[in-house]
C-alpha positions as CSV (number, residue, x, y, z in Angstrom):
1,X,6.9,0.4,-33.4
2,X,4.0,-1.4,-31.7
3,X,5.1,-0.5,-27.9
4,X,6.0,2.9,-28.5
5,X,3.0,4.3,-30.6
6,X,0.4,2.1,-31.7
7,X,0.3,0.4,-28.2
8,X,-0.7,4.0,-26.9
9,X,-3.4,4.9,-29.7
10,X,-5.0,1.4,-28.8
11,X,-4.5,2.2,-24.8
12,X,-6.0,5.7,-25.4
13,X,-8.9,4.6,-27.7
14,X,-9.7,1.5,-25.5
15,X,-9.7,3.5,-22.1
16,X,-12.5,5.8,-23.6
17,X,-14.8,3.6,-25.0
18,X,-13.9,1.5,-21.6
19,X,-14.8,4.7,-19.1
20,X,-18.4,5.1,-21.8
21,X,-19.3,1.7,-21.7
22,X,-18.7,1.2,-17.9
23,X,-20.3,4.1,-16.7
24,X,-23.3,2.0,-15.6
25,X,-21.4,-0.1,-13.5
26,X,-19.1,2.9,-12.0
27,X,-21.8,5.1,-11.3
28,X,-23.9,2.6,-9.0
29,X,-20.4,1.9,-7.7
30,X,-19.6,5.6,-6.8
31,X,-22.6,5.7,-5.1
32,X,-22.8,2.7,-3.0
33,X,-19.2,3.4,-1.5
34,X,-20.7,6.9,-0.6
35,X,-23.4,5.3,1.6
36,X,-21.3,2.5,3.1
37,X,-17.6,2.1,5.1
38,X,-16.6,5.3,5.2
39,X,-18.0,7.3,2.8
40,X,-15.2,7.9,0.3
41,X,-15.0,7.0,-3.3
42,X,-11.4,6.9,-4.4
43,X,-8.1,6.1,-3.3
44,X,-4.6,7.0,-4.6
45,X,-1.4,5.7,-3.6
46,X,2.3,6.7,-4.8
47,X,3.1,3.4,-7.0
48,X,6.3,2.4,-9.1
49,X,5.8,3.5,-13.1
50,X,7.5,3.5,-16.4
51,X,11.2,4.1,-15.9
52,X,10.5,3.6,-11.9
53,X,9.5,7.0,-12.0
54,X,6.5,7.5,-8.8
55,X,3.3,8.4,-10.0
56,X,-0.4,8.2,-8.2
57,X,-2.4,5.5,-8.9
58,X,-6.8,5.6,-8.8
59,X,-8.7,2.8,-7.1
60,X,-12.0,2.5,-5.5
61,X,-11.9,2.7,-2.0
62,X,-12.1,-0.9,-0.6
63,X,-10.3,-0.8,2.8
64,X,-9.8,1.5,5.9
65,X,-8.1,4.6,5.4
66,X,-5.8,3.5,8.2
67,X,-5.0,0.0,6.5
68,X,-1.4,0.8,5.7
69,X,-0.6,1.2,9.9
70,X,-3.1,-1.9,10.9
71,X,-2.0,-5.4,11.0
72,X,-1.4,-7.1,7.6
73,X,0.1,-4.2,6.4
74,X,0.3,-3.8,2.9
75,X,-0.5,-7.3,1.8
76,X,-4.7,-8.6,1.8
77,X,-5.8,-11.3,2.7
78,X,-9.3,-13.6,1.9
79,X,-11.5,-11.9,5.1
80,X,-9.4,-9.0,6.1
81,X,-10.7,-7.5,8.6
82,X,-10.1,-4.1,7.2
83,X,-12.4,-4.7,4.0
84,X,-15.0,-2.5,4.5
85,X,-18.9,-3.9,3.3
86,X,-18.6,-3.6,-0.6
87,X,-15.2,-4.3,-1.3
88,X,-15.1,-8.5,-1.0
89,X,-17.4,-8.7,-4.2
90,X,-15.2,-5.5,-5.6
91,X,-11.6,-7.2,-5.1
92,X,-12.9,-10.2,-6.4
93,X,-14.5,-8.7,-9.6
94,X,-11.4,-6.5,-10.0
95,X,-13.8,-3.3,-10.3
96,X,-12.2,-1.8,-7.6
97,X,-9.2,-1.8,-10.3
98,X,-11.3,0.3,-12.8
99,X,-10.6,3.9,-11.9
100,X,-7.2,2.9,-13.3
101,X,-8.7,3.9,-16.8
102,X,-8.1,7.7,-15.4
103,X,-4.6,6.8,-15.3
104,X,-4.5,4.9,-18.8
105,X,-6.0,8.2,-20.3
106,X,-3.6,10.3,-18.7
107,X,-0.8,7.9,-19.9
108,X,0.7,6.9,-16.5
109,X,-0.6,3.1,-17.4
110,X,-1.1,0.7,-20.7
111,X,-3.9,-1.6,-20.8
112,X,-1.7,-4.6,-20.2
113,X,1.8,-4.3,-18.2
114,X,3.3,-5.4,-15.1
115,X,1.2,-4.3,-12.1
116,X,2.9,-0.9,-10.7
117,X,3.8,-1.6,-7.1
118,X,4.4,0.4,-3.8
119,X,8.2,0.4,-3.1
120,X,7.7,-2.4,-0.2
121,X,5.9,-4.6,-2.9
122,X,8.7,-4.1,-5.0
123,X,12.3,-4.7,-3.0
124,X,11.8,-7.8,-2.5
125,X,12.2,-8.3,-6.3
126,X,16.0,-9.3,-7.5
127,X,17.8,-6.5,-8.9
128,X,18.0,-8.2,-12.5
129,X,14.1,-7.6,-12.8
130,X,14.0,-4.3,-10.7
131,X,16.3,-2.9,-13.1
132,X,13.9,-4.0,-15.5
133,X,10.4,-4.3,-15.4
134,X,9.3,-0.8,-15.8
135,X,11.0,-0.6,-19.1
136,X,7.4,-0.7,-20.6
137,X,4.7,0.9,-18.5
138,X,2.9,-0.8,-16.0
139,X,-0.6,-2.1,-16.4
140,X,-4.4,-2.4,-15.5
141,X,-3.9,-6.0,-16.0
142,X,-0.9,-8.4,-17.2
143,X,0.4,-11.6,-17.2
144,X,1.5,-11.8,-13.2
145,X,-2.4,-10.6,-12.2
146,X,-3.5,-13.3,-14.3
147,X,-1.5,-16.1,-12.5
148,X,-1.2,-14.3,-9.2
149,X,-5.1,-13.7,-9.3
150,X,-5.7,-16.1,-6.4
151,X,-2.7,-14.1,-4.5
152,X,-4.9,-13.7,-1.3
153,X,-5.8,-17.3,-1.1
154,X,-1.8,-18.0,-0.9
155,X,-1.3,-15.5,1.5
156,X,-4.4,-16.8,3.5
157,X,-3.3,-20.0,3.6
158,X,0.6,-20.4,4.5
159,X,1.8,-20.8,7.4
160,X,4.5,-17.7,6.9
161,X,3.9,-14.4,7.6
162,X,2.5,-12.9,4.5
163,X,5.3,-10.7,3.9
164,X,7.8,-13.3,4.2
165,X,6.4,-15.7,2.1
166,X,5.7,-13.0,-0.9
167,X,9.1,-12.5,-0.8
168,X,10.2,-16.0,-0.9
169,X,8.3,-17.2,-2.9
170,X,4.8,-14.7,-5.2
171,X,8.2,-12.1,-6.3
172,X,10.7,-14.1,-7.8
173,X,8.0,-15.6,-9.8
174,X,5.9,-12.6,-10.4
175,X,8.8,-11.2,-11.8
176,X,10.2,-13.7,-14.1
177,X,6.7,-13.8,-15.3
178,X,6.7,-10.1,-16.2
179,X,10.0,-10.5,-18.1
180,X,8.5,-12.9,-20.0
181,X,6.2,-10.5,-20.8
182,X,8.4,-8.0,-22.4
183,X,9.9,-10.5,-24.5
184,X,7.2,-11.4,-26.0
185,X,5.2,-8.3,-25.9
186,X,3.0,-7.9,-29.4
187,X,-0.3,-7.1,-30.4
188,X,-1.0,-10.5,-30.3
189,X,0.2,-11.1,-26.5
190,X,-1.1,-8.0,-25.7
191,X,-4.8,-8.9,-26.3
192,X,-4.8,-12.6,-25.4
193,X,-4.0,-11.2,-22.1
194,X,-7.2,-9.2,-22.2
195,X,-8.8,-12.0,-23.1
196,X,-7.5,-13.6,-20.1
197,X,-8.0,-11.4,-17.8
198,X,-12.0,-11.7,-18.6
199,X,-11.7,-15.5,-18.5
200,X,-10.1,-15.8,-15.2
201,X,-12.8,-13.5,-13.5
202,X,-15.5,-15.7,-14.6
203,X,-13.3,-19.1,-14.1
204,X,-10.8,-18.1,-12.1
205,X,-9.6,-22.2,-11.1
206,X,-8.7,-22.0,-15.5
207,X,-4.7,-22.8,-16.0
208,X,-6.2,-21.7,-19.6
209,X,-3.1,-19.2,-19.7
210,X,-0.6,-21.9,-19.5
211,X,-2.1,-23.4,-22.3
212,X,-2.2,-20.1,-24.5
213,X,1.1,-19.2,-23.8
214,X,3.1,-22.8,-23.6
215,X,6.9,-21.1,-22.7
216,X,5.9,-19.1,-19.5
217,X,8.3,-20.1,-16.4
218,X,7.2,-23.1,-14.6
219,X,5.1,-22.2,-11.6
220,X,6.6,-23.3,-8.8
221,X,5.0,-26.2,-6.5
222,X,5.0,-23.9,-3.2
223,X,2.4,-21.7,-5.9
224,X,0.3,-24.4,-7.3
């Protein structure tokens, strides 16, 4: 009953009071990314939704509109050189993420759900979570952001090729996380990981979510 309609009315209802309260921040935003880089606000991109059915997703423009064919490809790291001269502090704050309320009011996305991915993002996944994950819809936020929010500092660091080591190593996780998620998913899971995702912007070093929720899957050491 809670995924399939009240989970909806609270996405719905949270997204518009979200979209009224933010408009101070989003405004300034809009504006600032129309005087810098170059000069567009928004950017969409085909992602991996409910039922892995394709839909476009909203963010703020925080990279070269050529990124995709540049090297690094589809993965960002700390100091890309593609970030254009806003979008360090906007990655790191997540606002570049916040457009993404367009898509919760449209009812592409839920507040909290696994992060929809582009299909490259997303094969390296086993099939047993592939099959899977986008039985609920995918999210603004969730439990793998949460862990994974230092993602750019792993990829930064190792000596692999970021593509190669997200598939060794961030996607098995990630996805084990994110059926963890789905059996446990509640009301009450459901807005401790809001709460978390606030908490780990302001303290992002905080293993305050492996405390919260005790039975996650054990991070692996090549992630810690």
């Amino acid at each position: 009953m809670y995924q399939h309609f009240f989970k909806r009315i609270i996405d719905f209802l949270l997204a518009l009071m979200a979209l009224t309260i933010l408009s101070p921040i989003l405004i300034p935003v809009i504006i600032g990314l129309l005087l810098t880089g170059e000069h567009y606000v928004f950017y969409f991109q085909k992602r991996i939704g409910y039922k892995n059915k394709p839909f476009n997703i909203w963010k703020f423009a925080t990279m070269l509109k050529a990124s995709p064919n540049l090297a690094g490809g589809l993965h960002t790291t700390r100091k890309d050189p593609r970030l254009m001269p806003l979008d360090g502090f906007l990655r790191k704050t997540k606002i570049n993420e916040l457009p993404q309320i367009i898509n919760i009011l449209k009812g592409d996305m839920s507040i909290i759900g696994p992060r929809p991915l582009v299909d490259k993002t997303f094969d390296p996944y086993p099939e047993h979570v592939k099959a899977t994950i986008y039985n609920v819809k995918p999210g603004l936020a969730g439990i793998g952001s949460i862990v994974f929010r230092d993602e750019e500092r792993l990829l930064s660091e190792t000596s692999l090729p970021a593509p190669e080591f997200y598939a060794k190593h961030i996607s098995p996780y990630k996805g084990e996380l994110e059926l963890w998620y789905q059996k446990h998913l509640s009301f009450y899971t459901d807005w401790m990981l809001i709460f978390l995702t606030a908490w780990v912007i302001i303290a992002p070093e905080s293993d305050l979510v492996y405390k919260v929720f005790k039975d996650l899957p054990e991070r692996p050491k090549e992630l810690k």
